[in-house]
C-alpha positions in Angstrom: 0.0 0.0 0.0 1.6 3.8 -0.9 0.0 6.5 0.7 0.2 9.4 -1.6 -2.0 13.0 -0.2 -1.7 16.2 -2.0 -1.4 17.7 -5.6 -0.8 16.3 -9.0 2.7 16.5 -8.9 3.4 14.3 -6.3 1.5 11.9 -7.6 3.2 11.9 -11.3 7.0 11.7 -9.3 5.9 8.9 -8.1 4.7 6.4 -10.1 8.1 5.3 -11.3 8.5 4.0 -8.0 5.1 1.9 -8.1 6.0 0.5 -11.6 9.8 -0.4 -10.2 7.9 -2.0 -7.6 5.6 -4.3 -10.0 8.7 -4.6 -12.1 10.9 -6.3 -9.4 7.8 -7.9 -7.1 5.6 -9.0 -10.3 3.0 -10.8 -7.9 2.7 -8.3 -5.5 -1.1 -6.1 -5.3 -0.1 -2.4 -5.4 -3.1 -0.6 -3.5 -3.1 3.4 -3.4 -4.5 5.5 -0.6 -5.1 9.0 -2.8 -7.0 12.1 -1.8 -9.8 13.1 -5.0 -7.6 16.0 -6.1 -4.6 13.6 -7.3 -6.1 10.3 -7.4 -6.8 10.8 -11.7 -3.2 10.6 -11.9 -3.1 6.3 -10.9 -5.5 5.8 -13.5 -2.9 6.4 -15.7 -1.0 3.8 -14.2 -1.9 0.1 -15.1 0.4 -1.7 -12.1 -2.1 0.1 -9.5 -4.7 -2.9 -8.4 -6.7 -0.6 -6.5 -7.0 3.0 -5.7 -9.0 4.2 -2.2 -9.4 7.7 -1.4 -8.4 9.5 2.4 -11.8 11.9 1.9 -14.2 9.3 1.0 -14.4 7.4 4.7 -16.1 4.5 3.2 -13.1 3.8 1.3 -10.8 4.9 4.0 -12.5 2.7 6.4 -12.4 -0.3 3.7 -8.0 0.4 4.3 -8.2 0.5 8.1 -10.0 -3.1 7.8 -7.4 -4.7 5.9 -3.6 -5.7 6.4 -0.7 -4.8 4.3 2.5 -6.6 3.9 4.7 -3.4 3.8 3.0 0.2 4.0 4.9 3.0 2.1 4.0 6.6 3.6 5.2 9.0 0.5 4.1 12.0 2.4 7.1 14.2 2.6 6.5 16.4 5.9 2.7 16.6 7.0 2.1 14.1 9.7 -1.6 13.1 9.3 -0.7 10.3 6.6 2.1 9.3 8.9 0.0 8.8 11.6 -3.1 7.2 8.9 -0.2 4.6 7.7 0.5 3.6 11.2 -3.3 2.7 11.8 -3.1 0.4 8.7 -2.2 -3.1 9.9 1.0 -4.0 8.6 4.4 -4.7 10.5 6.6 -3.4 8.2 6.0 0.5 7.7 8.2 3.2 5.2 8.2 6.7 5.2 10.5 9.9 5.1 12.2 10.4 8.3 11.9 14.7 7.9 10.2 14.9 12.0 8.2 13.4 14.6 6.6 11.2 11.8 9.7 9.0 11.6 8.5 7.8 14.8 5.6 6.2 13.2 7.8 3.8 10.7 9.6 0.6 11.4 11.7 1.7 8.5 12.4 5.7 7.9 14.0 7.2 4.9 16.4 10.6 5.0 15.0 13.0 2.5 16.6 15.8 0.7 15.5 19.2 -1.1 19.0 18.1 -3.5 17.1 15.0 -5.0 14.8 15.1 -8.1 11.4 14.5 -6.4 11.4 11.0 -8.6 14.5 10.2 -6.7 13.4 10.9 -3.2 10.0 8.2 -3.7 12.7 5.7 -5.6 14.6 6.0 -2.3 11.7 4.5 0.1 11.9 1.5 -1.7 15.6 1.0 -0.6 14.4 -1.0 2.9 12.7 -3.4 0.3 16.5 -4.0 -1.3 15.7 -1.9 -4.8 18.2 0.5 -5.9 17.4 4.3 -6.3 19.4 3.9 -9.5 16.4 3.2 -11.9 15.8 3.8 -15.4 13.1 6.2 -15.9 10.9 5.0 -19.1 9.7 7.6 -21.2 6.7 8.2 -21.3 5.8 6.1 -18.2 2.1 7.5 -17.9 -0.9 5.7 -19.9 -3.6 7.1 -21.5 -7.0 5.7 -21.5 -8.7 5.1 -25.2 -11.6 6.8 -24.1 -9.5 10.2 -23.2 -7.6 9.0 -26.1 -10.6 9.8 -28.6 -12.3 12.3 -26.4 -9.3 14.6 -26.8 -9.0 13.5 -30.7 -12.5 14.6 -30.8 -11.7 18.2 -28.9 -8.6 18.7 -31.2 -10.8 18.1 -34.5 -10.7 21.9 -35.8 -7.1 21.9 -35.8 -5.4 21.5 -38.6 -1.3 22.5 -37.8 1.1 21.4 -34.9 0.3 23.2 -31.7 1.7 24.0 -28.7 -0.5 23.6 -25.3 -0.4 26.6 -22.8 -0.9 26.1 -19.0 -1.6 29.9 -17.3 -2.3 28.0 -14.2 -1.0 28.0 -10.8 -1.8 26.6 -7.3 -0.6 30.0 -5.9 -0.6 33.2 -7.4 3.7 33.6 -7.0 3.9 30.8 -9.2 1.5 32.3 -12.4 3.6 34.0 -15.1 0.3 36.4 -16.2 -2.2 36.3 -18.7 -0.7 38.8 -20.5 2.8 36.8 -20.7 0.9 33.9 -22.2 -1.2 36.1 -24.8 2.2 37.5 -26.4 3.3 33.8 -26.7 0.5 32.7 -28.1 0.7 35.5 -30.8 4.5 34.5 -31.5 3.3 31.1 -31.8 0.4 32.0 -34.3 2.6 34.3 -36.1 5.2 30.9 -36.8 2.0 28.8 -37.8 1.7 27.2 -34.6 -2.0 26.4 -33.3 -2.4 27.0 -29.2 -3.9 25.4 -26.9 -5.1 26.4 -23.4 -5.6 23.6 -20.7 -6.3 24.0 -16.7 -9.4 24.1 -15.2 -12.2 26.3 -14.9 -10.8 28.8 -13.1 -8.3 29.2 -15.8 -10.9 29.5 -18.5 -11.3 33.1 -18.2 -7.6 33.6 -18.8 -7.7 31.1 -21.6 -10.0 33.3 -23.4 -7.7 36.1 -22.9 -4.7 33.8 -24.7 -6.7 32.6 -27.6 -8.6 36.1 -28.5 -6.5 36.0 -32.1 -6.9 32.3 -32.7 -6.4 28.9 -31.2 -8.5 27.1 -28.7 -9.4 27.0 -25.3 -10.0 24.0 -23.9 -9.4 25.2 -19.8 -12.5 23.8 -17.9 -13.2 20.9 -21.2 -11.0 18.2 -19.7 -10.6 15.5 -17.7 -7.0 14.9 -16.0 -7.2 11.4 -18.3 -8.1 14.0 -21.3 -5.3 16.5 -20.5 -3.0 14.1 -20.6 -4.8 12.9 -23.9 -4.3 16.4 -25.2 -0.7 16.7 -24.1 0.5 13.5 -25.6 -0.2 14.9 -28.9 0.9 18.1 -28.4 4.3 19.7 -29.9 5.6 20.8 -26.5 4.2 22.3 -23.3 4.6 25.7 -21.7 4.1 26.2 -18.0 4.9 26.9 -14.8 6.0 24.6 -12.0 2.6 22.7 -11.9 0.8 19.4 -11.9 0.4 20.1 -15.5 4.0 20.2 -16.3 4.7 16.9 -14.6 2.0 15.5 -16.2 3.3 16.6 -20.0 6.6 15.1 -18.1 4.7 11.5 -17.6 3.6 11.7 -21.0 6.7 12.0 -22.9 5.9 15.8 -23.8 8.5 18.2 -24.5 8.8 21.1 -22.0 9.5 24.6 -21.4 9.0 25.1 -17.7 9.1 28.5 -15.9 10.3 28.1 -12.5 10.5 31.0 -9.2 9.3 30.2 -6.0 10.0 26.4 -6.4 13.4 24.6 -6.1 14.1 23.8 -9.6 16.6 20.7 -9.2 14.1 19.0 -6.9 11.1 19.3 -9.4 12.1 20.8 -12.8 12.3 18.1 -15.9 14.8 16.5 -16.7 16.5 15.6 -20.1 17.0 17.5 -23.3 13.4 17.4 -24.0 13.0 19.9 -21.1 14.0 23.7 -21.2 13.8 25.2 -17.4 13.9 28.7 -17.0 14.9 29.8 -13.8 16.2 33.7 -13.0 18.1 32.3 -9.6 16.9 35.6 -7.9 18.7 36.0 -4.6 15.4 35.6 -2.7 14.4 32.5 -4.5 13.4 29.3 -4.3 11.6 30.2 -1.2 9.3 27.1 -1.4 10.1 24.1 1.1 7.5 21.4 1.7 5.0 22.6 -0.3 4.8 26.1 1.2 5.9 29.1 -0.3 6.0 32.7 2.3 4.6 35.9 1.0 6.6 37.4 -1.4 7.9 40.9 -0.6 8.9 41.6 -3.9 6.5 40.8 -6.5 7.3 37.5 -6.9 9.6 38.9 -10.0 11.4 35.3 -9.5 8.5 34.5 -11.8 6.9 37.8 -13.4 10.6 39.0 -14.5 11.2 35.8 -16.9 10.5 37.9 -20.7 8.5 36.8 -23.5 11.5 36.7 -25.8 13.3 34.2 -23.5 10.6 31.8 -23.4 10.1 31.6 -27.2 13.7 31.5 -27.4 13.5 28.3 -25.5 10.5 27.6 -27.4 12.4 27.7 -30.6 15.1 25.6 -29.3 13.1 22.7 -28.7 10.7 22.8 -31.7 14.3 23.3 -34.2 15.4 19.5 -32.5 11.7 17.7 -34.4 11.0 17.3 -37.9 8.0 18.5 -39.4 6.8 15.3 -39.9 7.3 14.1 -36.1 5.5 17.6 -34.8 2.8 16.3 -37.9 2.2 12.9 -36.1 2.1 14.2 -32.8 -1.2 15.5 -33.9 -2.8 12.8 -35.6 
């Protein structure tokens, strides 16, 4: 059983682990204790047997009736899950060792803000004898038919390779601006680019913003399943440091990711795939577990990074595919 609360994020990072799991246990049932906000994300991943939810208690009280062989608490700092994961019945418990919630596993883990987020989960399988050494497959998520056609279906009016915009942020220091986006978009119409807005509905208002001159707006269309459906097909992604960019990440997407407030080598992309721009301000990152302090200063970490640098990166990436590889990405 992993126990996996919060964001999307998270949730993406680790299912490299769960699959290096199945890979060296084949036998072995893989359930997931998720919360409803990030619990989309293991339906993209076949090895999960069965997914339960912390905020639906007839699920959570389904958990608390069974017994595990080995829990794994993925939780980085919060304790609740720590002290959820020592209710389960099981003798052998793992989870990061980063306060008093070390005191709730048989078996705690050091964690590090140095590590690539994918790293730190590969490292709580080390008391189960698997190295943190394992080869990332790209892509490692998998998209369901259905989200598959659904997004084949949204995507029917375009006609050219496009490039999918994410305006989206869980917290305002982390959003790049509307108007940011907009002059992209126009660069990227300008080139013969289509774009295309994804997030949810309370990005749809800034999608219509983006697309005013052309493209499409699909913020508030989509499932998580149909995002990634959309992403997997799309020439690259632009964002911030969001659920959205680690899903495009999962899916084998090119990226150009925008990152301030968030420590980059702990959960920017990886690969040459991935362009991370990051202005190292001397005030930044400022996030650590998840919680970022009000910013004094504008969060320019963030609204500093220009237009012209992004589509430089922008151009970098689409100059490494053919016009025929960015062609099949849409069909």
């Amino acid at each position: 059983m992993f126990v996996r609360p919060g964001g999307i994020g998270d949730a993406v990072h680790l299912v490299p682990s769960i699959q290096a799991l199945k890979r060296a246990y084949p036998a072995a049932t893989i359930d997931i204790l998720a919360e409803k906000r990030n619990a989309a994300v293991f339906a993209l991943c076949p090895q999960v047997n069965h997914l339960f939810h912390y905020d639906r208690p007839a699920e959570f009280f389904s958990v608390m009736r069974r017994r595990y062989d080995v829990i794994i608490d993925t939780e980085q700092w919060h304790r609740l899950s720590a002290i959820v994961a020592r209710l389960i019945r099981s003798n052998f418990k793992i989870g990061f060792a980063t306060n008093e919630r070390q005191r709730m596993c048989t078996h705690p883990v050091e964690y590090s803000h140095d590590d690539y987020e994918m790293k730190s989960f590969a490292h709580l399988l080390a008391p189960l004898g698997l190295s943190c050494d394992m080869e990332i497959q790209s892509p490692f998520l998998v998209v369901p038919e259905l989200a598959k056609a659904r997004a084949q279906e949204l995507l029917a009016p375009l006609t050219a390779p496009f490039v999918t915009l994410f305006p989206g942020a869980s917290i305002s220091e982390r959003r790049w601006g509307t108007a940011n986006f907009k002059s992209l978009a126009e660069r990227l119409l300008h080139s013969g680019l289509n774009v295309v807005v994804v997030g949810g509905w309370e990005d749809r208002q800034a999608g219509t913003d983006i697309v005013i001159d052309g493209g499409l707006n699909l913020a508030g269309c989509t499932s998580l399943p149909e995002t990634a459906a959309v992403l997997q097909r799309s020439a690259l992604l632009v964002s911030g440091d969001s659920g959205v960019l680690h899903l495009a990440v999962g899916c084998g997407t090119p990226s150009v990711s925008l990152f301030g407030p968030g420590i980059a080598t702990k959960w920017a992309p990886k690969g040459e795939h991935h362009r991370v721009i990051n202005l190292g301000v001397d005030c930044s990152p400022c996030t650590r577990f998840g919680t970022t302090p009000p910013c004094l200063s504008g969060a320019r970490c963030i609204k500093d990074i220009s237009v012209d640098e992004v589509w430089s990166s922008v151009n970098h990436l689409l100059e490494g595919c053919s016009s025929s590889h960015l062609s099949e990405r849409l069909s």
